[in-house]
C-alpha positions in Angstrom: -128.7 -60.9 1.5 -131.1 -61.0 -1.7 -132.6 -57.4 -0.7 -134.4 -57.1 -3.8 -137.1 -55.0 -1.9 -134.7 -53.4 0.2 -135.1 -50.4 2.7 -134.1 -46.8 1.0 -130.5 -45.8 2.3 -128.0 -43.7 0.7 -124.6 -43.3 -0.5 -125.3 -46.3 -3.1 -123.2 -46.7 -6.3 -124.8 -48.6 -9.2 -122.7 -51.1 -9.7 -123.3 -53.1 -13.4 -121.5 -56.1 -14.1 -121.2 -56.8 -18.0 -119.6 -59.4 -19.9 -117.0 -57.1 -21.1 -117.0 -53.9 -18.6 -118.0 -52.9 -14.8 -119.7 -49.5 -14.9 -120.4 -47.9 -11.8 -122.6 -44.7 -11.4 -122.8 -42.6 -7.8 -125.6 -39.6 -7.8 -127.1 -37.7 -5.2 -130.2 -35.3 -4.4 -129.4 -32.0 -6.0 -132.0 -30.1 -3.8 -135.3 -31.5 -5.9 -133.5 -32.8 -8.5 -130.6 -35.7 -9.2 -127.1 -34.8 -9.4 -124.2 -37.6 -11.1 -121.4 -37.2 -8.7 -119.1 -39.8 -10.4 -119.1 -42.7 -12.7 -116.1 -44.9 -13.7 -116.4 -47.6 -17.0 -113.6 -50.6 -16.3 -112.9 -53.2 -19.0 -113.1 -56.7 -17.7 -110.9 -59.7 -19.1 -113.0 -62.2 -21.4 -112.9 -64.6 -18.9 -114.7 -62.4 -16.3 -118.3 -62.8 -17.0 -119.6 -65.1 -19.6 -123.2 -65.4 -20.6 -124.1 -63.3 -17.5 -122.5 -65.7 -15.2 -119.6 -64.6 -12.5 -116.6 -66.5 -13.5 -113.7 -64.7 -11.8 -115.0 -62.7 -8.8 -111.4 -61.6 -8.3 -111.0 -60.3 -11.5 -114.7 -58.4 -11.5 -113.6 -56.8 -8.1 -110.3 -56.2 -9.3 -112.4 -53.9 -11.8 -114.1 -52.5 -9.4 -112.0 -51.4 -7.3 -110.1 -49.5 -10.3 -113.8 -47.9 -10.9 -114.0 -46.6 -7.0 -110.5 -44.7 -7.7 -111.3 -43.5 -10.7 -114.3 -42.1 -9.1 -112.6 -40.6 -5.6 -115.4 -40.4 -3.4 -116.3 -42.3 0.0 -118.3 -44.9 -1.5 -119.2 -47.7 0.9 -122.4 -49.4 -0.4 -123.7 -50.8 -3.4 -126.7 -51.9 -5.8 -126.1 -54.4 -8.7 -128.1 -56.3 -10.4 -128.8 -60.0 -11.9 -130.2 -60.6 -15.3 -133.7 -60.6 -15.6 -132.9 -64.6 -17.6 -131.7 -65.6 -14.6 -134.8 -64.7 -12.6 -137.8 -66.1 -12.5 -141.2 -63.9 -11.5 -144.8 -65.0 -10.2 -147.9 -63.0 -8.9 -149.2 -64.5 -6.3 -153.2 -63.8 -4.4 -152.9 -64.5 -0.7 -155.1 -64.0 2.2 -154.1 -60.7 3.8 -154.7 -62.3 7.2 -151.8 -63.6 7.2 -148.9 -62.1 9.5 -145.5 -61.3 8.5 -144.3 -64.7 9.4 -147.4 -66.5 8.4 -147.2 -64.8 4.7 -142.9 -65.3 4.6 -143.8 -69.0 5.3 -147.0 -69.3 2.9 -144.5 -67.4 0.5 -142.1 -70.6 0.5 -145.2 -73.0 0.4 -146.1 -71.2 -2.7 -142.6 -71.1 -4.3 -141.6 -74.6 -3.9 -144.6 -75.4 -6.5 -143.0 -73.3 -9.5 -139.4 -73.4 -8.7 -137.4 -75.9 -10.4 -134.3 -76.2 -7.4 -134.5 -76.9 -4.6 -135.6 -73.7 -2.1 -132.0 -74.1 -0.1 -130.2 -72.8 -3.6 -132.7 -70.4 -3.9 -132.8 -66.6 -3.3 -136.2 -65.2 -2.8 -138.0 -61.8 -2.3 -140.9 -60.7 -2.7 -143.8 -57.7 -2.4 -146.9 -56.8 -1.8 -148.4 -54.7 -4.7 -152.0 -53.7 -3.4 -154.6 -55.4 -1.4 -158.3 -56.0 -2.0 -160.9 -55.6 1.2 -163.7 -56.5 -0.5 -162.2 -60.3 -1.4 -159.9 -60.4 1.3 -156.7 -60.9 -0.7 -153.7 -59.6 -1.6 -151.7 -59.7 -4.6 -148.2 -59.9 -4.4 -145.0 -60.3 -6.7 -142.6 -63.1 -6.1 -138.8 -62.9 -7.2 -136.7 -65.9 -7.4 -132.9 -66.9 -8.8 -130.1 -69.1 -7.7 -128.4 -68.2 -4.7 -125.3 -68.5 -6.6 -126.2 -65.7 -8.9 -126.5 -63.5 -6.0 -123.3 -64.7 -4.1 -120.9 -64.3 -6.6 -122.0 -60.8 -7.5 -121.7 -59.8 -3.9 -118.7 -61.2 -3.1 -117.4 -59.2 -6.2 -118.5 -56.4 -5.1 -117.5 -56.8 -1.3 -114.0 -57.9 -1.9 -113.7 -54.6 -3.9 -114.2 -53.0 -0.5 -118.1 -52.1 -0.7 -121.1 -53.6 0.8 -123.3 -55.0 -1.2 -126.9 -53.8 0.3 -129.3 -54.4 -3.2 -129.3 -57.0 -5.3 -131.7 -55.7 -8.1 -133.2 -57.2 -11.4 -131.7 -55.6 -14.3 -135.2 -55.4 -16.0 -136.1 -53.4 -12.7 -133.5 -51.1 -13.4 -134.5 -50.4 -16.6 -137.9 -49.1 -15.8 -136.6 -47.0 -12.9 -134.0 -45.3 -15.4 -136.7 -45.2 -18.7 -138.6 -41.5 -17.3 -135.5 -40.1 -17.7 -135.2 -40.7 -21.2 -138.4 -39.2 -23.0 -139.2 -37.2 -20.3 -142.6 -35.6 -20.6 -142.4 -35.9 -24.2 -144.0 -39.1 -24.4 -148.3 -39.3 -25.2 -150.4 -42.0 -23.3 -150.4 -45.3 -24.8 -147.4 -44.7 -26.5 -144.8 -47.7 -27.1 -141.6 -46.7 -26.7 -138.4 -48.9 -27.1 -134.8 -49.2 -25.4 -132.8 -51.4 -27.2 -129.6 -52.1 -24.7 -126.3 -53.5 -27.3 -124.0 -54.7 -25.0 -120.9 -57.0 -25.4 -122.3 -60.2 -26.2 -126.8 -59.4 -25.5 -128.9 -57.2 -27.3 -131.9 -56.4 -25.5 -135.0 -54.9 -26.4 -136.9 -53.5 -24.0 -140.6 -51.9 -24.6 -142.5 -49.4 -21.8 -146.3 -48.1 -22.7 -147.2 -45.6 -20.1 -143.6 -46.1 -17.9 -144.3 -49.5 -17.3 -142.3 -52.0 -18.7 -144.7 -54.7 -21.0 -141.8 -56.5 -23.3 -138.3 -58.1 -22.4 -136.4 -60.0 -24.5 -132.7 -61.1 -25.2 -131.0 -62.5 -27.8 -127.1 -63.5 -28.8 -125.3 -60.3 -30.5 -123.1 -57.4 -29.6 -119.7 -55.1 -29.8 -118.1 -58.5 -29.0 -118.6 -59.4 -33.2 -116.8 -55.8 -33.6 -113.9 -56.5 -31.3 -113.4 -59.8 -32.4 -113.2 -59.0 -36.1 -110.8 -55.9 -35.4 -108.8 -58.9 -34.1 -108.9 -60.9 -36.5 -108.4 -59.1 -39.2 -105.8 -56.4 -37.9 -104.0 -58.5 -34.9 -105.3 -56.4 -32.2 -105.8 -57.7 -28.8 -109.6 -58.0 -28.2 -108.7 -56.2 -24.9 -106.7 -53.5 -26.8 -109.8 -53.4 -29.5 -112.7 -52.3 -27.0 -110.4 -49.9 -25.0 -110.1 -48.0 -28.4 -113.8 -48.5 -29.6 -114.5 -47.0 -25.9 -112.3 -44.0 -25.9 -112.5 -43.0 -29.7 -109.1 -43.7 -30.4 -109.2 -46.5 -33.1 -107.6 -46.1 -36.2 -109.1 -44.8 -39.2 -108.9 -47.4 -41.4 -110.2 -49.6 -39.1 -113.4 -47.2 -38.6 -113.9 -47.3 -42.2 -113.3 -50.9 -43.0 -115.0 -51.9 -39.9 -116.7 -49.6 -37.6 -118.6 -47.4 -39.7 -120.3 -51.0 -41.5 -120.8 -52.5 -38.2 -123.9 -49.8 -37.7 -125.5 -52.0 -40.5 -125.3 -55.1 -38.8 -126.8 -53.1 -35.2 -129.3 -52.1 -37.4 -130.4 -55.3 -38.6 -130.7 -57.3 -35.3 -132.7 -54.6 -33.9 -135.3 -55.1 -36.7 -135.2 -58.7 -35.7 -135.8 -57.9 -31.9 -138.7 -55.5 -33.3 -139.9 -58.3 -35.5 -140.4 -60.5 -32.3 -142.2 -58.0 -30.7 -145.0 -57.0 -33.3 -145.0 -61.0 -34.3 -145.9 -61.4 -30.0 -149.5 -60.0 -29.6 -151.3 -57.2 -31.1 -148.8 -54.6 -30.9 -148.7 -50.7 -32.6 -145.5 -49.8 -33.9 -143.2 -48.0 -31.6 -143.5 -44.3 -31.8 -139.7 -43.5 -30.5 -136.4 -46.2 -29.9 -133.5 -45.1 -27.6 -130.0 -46.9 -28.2 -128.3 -48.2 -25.0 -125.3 -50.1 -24.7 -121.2 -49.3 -26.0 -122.3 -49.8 -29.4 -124.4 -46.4 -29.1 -121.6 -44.6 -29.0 -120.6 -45.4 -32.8 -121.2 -42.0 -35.4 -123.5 -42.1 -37.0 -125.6 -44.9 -35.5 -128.9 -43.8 -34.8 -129.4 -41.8 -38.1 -128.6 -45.8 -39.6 -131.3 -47.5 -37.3 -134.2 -44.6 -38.2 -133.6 -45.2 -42.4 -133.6 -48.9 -41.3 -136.4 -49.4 -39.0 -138.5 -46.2 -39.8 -138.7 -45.6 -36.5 -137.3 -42.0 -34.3 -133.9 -43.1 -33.2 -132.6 -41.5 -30.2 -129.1 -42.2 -28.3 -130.2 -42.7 -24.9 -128.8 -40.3 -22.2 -130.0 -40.8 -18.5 -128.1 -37.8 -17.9 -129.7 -35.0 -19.2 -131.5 -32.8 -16.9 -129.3 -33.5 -14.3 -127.1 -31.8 -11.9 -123.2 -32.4 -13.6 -120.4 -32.5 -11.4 -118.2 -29.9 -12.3 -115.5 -32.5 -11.9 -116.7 -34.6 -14.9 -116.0 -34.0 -18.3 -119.2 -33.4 -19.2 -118.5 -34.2 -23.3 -116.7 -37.9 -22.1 -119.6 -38.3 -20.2 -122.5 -37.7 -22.8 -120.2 -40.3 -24.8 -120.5 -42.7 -21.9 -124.1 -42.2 -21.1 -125.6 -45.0 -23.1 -123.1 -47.4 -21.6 -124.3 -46.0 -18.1 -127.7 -46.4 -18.4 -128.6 -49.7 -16.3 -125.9 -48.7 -14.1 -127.8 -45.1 -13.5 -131.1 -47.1 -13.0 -129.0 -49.4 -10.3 -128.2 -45.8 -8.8 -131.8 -45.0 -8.6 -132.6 -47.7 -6.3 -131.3 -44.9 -3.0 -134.3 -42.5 -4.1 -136.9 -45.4 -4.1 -139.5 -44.6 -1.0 
């Protein structure tokens, strides 16, 4: 089931599938606000998820599985997410007509112009955004991706003993996470930026007035740390991100390598910010939030600000929320940039 636009239910875990980790995020309603019940961060073998792509579903719900212990609770259902590369989007003006049959079935008519594969290997959603009486028509927006895409993540996540009820775009995710970030800090019109380092991806991702306006990906991440703590210290690459995650690396190695690494984080998000300005007629950003494992490096956002001249924040999706007073609440402001598309995956239950 691709239930991109799914029902509202509850119970749901955020489930986010990386290249190098699964991270999975449970909250509830803490009487009008949001409470994190539980979260769990699993490393993943190499092998596991490469460029995005499911690989080795036994292995991803092998991780998974180790995430719902770590998190003890009855979690049964689930919300991941594919990669907003993998997915393409269309608005669409129909007549509004049409019945709910008649518009699923114009909906496929439509689709079959635009999408390269063939509708069969396809997984398709879609919504209506708003009507107009006066012409008649409605505008709708159409999500597409490979079957396959979907599958594999589902079957992942059900053969770790969930069930798989959402399958979200990550970019989706993002906006639903981003008003917990800045809060009501943020002035109309502003431009403010989320720039998501994972293992092998950075993202940059830019929201004016909560809505999301700019997407883009490109090839660089903690995997360039891990691999050169291998390679230049012996390390397992395994061995190397469990350290970076938990603190625990050696000193030398933070000094020789960690501490420089902020530099090169620093420089590939002034690229990603250079693509940006260089795409329209854009002001600068007024604030960026750091997402991602490589967040969580001392130091970090104090580099980016001297290097992009730009507010630097560590983003925390956390904060003004109920804590469980299970959690280590220090290990989990640590965590929270790594949680932060898992937390927006989480959201998805208090969607109306």
């Amino acid at each position: 089931m691709f239930g991109l636009f799914g029902k509202k239910s509850s119970g749901w875990v955020g489930v986010d599938i990386g290249s190098s980790a699964v991270k999975l995020v449970s909250l509830s309603r803490q009487g009008k606000g949001i409470g994190i019940d539980a979260y769990a961060i699993v490393a993943l073998p190499a092998t596991a998820v490469v460029d995005g792509n499911v690989q080795e579903v036994t292995e991803v719900s092998a991780g998974i599985e180790k995430g719902l212990q770590l998190c003890k609770g009855a979690m049964k259902t689930a919300v991941a997410a594919v990669p907003s590369s993998a997915v393409i989007t269309k608005r669409l003006e129909l007549s509004n007509s049409f019945t709910e049959y008649e518009l699923e079935d114009q909906v496929r008519v439509e689709a079959d112009q635009f999408i390269p594969y063939p509708l069969d290997e396809v997984a398709l959603d879609f919504q209506v955004m708003s009507e107009n009486e006066n012409t008649g028509l409605q505008d709708l927006l159409l999500v597409a991706c490979r079957r396959t895409d979907v599958e594999l993540r589902e079957d992942a996540i059900n053969g770790a003993g969930l069930k798989c009820d959402i399958v979200d775009v990550d970019t989706y995710a993002m906006e639903r996470v981003y008003p917990k970030l800045p809060g009501d800090e943020v002035g109309a019109s502003e431009l403010i930026g989320v720039a998501d380092v994972g293992a092998a991806t950075l993202t940059l991702n830019v929201f004016r007035d909560g809505e999301l306006i700019y997407n883009r990906e490109q090839a660089f991440g903690g995997n360039d740390l891990s691999n050169a703590i291998h390679q230049q210290y012996g390390m397992p690459v395994e061995e190397a991100e469990q350290a970076l995650r938990s603190g625990e690396i050696g000193e030398e190695i933070r000094e020789m390598l960690v501490m420089p690494f902020r530099h090169a984080v620093a420089q590939q998000v002034s690229r990603a910010l250079q693509f940006f300005y260089s795409s329209g007629s854009h002001a600068q950003l007024s604030r960026l939030y750091l997402a991602g494992g490589s967040a969580s490096i001392d130091g970090i956002s104090d580099v980016l600000a001297e290097e992009i001249g730009i507010d630097t924040q560590i983003a925390n999706p956390f904060t003004g929320m109920t804590v469980n007073s299970k959690l280590n609440s220090k290990r989990l402001e640590s965590d929270a940039p790594t949680l932060v598309k898992a937390c927006g995956l989480a959201m998805r239950m208090f969607d109306q």
